[in-house]
N, C-alpha and C positions, 0 to 999 in steps of 0.2 A: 494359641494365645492364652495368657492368664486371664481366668473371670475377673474383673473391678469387682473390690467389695462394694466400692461406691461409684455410682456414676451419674452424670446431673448429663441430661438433655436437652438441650436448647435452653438450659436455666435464666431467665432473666428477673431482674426487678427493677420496678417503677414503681412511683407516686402518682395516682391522680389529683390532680389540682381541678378548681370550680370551673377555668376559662377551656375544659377538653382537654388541655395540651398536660403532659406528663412528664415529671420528673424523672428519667430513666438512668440509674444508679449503676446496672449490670445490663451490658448488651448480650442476645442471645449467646449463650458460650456452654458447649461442650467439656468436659471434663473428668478424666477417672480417678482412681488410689487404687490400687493392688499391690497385693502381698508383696513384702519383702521390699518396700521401699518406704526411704526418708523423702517427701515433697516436701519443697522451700516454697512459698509464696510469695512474691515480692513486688514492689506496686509504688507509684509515688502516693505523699500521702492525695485522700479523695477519693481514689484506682476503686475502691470497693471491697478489698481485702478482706474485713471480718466480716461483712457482707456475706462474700461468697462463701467464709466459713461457717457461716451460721447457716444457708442454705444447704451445705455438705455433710452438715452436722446432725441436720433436723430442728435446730432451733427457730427457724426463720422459714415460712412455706413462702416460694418462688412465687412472682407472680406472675408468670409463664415459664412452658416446662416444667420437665420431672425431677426427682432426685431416684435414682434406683438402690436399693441395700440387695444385695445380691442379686441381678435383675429384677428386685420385687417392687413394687413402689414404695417410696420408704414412709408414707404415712399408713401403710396396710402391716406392718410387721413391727415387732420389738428388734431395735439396733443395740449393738451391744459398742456404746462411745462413751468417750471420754474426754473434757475439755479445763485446760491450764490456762488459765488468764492472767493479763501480764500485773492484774492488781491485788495476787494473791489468793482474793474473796474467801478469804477464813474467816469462822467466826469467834468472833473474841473472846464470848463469853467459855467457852467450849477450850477443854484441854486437846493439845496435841493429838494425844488416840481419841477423843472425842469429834475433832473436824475428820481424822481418818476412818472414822466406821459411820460419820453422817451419809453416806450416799451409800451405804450396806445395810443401815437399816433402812433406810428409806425403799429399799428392793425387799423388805423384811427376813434379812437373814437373822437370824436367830442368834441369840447375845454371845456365845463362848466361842462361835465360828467367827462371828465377824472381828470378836478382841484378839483372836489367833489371827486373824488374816491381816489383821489390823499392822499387828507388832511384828511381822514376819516383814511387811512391806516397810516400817519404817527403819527396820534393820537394813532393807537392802539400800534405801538412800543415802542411809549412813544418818540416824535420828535416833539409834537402840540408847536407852536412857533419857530422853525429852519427853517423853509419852503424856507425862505427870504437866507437864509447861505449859504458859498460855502463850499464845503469838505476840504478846505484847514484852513478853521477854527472851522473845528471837531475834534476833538478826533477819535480813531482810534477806539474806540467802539460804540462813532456815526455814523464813516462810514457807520461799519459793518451795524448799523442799517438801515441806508438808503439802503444799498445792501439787507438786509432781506424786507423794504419796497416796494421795487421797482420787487424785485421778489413776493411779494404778492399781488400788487396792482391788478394783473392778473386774480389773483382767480386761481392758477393751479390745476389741481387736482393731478398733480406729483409735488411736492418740491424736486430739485436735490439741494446738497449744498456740494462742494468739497473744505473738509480742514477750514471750513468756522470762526473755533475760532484758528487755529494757529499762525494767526500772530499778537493777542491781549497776553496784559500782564491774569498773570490768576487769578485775582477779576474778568476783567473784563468778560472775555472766562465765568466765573463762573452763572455773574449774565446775562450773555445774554443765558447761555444753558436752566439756569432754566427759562426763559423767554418766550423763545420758547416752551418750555413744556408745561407750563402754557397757554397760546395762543392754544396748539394743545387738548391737556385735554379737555378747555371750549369751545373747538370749534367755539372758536372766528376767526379763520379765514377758510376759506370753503375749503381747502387743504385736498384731500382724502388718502394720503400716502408721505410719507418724506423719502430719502434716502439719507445718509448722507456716504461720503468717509474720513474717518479718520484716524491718526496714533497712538491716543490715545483712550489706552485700556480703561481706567476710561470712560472717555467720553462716549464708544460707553456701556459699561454698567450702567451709568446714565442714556443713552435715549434710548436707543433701544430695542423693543421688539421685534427684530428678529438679528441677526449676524450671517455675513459671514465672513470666514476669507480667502484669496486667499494666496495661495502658489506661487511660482515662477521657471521662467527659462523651460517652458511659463507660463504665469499667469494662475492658477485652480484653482477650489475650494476643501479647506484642510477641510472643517465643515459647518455646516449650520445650526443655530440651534435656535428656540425660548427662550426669556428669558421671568422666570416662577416667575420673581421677583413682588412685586409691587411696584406702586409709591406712596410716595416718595422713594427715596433708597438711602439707606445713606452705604457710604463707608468704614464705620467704622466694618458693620455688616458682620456676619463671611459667610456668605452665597455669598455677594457679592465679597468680596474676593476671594471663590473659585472658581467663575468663572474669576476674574482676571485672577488667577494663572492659571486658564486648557486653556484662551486663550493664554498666555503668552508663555507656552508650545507649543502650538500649532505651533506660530509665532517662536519659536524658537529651535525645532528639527522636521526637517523636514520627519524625518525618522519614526519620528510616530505619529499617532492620537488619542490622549488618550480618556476614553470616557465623556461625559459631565457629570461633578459633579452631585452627588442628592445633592439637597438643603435643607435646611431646617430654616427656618425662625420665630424667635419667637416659637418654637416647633413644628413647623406645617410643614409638608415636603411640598415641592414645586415638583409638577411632575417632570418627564424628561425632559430635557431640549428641547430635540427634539421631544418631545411627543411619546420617547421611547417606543414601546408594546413590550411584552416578546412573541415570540413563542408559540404557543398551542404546548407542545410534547405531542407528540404520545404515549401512555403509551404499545410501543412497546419493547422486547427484542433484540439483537444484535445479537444474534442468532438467533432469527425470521427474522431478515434483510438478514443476510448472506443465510439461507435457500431461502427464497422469490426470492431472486437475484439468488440463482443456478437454481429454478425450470423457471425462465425467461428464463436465459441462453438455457436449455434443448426446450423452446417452441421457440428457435428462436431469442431470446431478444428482442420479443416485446410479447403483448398479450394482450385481452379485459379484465378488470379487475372481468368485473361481471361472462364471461365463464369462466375464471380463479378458481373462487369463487365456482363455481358447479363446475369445472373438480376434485377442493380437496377437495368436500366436505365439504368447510367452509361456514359458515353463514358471508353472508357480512362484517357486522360489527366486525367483528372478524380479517376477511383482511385487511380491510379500514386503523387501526393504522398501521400496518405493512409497507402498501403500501405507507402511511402517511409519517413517517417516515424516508423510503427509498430517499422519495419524497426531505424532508426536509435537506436531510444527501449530495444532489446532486448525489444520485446512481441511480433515473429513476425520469423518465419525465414521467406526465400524460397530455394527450390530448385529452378532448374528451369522456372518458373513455377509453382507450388504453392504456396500461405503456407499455416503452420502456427502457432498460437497459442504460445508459452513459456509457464512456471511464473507469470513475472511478468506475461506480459500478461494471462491468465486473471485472475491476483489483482487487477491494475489492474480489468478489466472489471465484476469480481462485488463491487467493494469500494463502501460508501457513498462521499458525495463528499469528503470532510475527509479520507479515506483513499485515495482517488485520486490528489485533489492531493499530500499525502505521498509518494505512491507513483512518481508522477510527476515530482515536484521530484529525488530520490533518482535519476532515471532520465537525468535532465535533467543534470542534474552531472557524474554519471556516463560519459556518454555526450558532452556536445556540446560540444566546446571553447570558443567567445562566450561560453555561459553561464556557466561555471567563472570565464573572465578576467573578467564586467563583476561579477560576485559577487565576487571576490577583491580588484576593484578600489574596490569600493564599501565593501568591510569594512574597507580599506587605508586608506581617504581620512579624515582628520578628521573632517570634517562628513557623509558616506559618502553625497557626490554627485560624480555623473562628469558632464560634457555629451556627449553624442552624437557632437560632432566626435573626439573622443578614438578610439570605436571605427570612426568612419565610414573614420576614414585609415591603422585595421588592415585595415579588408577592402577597402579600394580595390586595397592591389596583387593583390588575385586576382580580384577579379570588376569587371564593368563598373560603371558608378554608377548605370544602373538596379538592375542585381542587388544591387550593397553597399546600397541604399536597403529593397529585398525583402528581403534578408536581417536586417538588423536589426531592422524590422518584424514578422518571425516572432519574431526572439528577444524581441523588448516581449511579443508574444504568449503566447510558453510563460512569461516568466519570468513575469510579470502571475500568470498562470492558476498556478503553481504558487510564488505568491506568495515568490517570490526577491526582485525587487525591483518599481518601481513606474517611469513616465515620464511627467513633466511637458512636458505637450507646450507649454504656455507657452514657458517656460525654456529645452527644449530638452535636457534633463537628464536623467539616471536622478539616482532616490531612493532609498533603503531603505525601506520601510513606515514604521515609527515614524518616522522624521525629515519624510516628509510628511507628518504628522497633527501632531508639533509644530510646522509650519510652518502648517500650516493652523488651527493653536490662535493662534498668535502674528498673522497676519495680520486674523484674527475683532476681537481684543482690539486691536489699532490699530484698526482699522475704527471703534470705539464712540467 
């Protein structure tokens, strides 16, 4: 795994107030930046956004939790950042190459190095010739550029930039994002990661190959996800769109988290977005679960899984899914080799069967990812049938086609038994319950 140059731990911030009770702006939240990626930011407004940039920056100390600069704490070490504000903050009186060597001397480089460093960077943003100008006779996309200059001249190896094209018309927001792109692509400037705080959705899926989106009232995080796009990315294309729309969603019901689009691009599917893996199930039965969990219960609710194995007689491997499983379903904890019963799986074990299955379906959702998508897909669908080929060519790119064939046949399994859905082995198809019993009404009444 890559080291985080940065990474905040349990970072939060609050206000206290006189009456005890406290303003809390950023709920605990986790969070890294590592090499070689553009992070988007994106948040309704309130969410905490430059909040948390200014926490990740070192501007702003957390008021619980850490920040780390290469696991170190980041108030014990010198960081080598840099931050693009979306109001320019140049100084007026200060010529062009005069705002670009203000934070080189302020590090006290020495006057013929920093005027070289100076006018080499504003060459690269395309400013060779302005050097002599005040900001008062730029363009507001010149600014922006001498604020991009003046925060590279540094060389950081964190680029922070909050809001950084909002207050440009949008040709020019347009031709300064693909700019920057351009510059991070050829690695013309030596910046090892960029995190960018924005309100605009397009944007953050033009440049970012990783997004967050933070929820609010306190600020968390609602998603986190790699984007599986390539560059260039053009807006037109129906792939990019979909992840518009699932952030769009996102930002605006709160109440749920839908899962990240599969993409597919030019016919070519684009992984998960979050580099999704599907569960190994257990090629366990539900009644092997329910028995597993009584014969616990009788040992105590807990037991070594291997004496377990010789007390019934079973050959390991024979256990192992069972236990798997149970594992998987949140009915026992293994530790060690030890399995111990949970709250739920006792309640599952000692429950009538209509309560099982309840118990079980809850568990099943909860827990297995196939089940949640062919459920969500089947509520989705009009007539709320999917065929088989649908899910067979999700799980093909992770397992073999024996195993994608195993694996869906468990999930017919659980879902069947905790009556989620039904499969028409005819057809080939999943059903919902009621729509095959009106099918098999309608098919009756032709018959006659």
């Amino acid at each position: 795994m890559t080291e985080a140059i940065i990474r905040a731990q349990q970072v939060e911030k609050f206000y206290a107030q006189p009456s005890e009770n406290r303003i809390q702006v950023i709920a605990p939240t986790d969070l890294s930046i590592v090499p070689g990626e553009i992070v988007a930011l994106l948040g309704p407004s309130g969410s905490g956004k430059s909040t948390l940039l200014r926490m990740l920056s070192g501007l702003s100390k957390p008021s619980a939790g850490q920040v780390f600069w290469h696991e170190k704490p980041i108030g014990s070490v010198e960081i080598n950042v840099s931050i693009v504000f979306q109001s320019f903050a140049l100084f007026p009186w200060l010529t062009v190459l005069e705002n670009v060597e203000a934070p080189l001397k302020a590090r006290g480089i020495e006057p013929e190095e920093r005027k070289d460093r100076s006018l080499k960077i504003l060459d690269t943003v395309g400013l060779d010739g302005f050097q002599s100008a005040y900001p008062k006779e730029l363009s507001g996309g010149m600014r922006q550029r001498v604020g991009f200059a003046r925060a590279l001249v540094v060389e950081p190896e964190v680029l922070f930039m909050d809001e950084p094209f909002s207050a440009l018309d949008v040709l020019t927001a347009e031709n300064l994002r693909s700019e920057l792109l351009e510059l991070w692509q050829k690695k013309t400037i030596p910046t090892q990661a960029i995190f960018i705080v924005t309100h605009n959705i397009e944007e953050a899926v033009l440049l970012a190959d990783r997004i967050i989106v933070l929820g609010r009232n306190p600020g968390h995080v609602r998603t986190d996800f790699k984007v599986g796009l390539p560059q260039p990315r053009d807006k037109k294309n129906a792939a990019f769109t979909q992840l518009v729309d699932y952030i769009y969603t996102v930002l605006t019901r709160p109440d749920v988290i839908p899962d990240v689009p599969r993409l597919h691009v030019d016919g070519r599917r684009i992984r998960d977005q979050r580099e999704m893996r599907y569960e190994m199930l257990p090629h366990a039965r539900p009644g092997g679960i329910a028995g597993l969990l009584e014969i616990i219960i009788d040992f105590g609710g807990r037991a070594d899984v291997y004496r377990l194995a010789d007390e019934l007689a079973f050959e390991l491997d024979d256990l192992l899914p069972i236990v798997d499983a149970a594992q998987l379903l949140g009915f026992l904890k293994l530790e060690e080799g030890d399995v111990s019963i949970t709250a739920e799986g006792r309640e599952f074990a000692e429950s009538e069967i209509l309560k099982q299955k309840e118990l079980f379906r809850e568990a099943a959702l909860g827990h297995v990812l196939l089940l949640r998508q062919i459920t969500r897909a089947l509520s989705n669908k009009s007539d709320h049938t999917v065929p088989e080929e649908f899910f067979l060519d999700m799980l093909d790119e992770q397992f073999s086609e024996e195993e994608t064939q195993r694996q869906l046949e468990t999930a017919i399994n659980w879902g069947r038994y905790a009556e989620l859905f039904d499969f028409d082995a005819t057809r080939r198809r999943f059903v919902l319950p009621e729509v095959e019993e009106t099918a098999a009404i309608v098919d009756g009444n032709e018959g006659e």
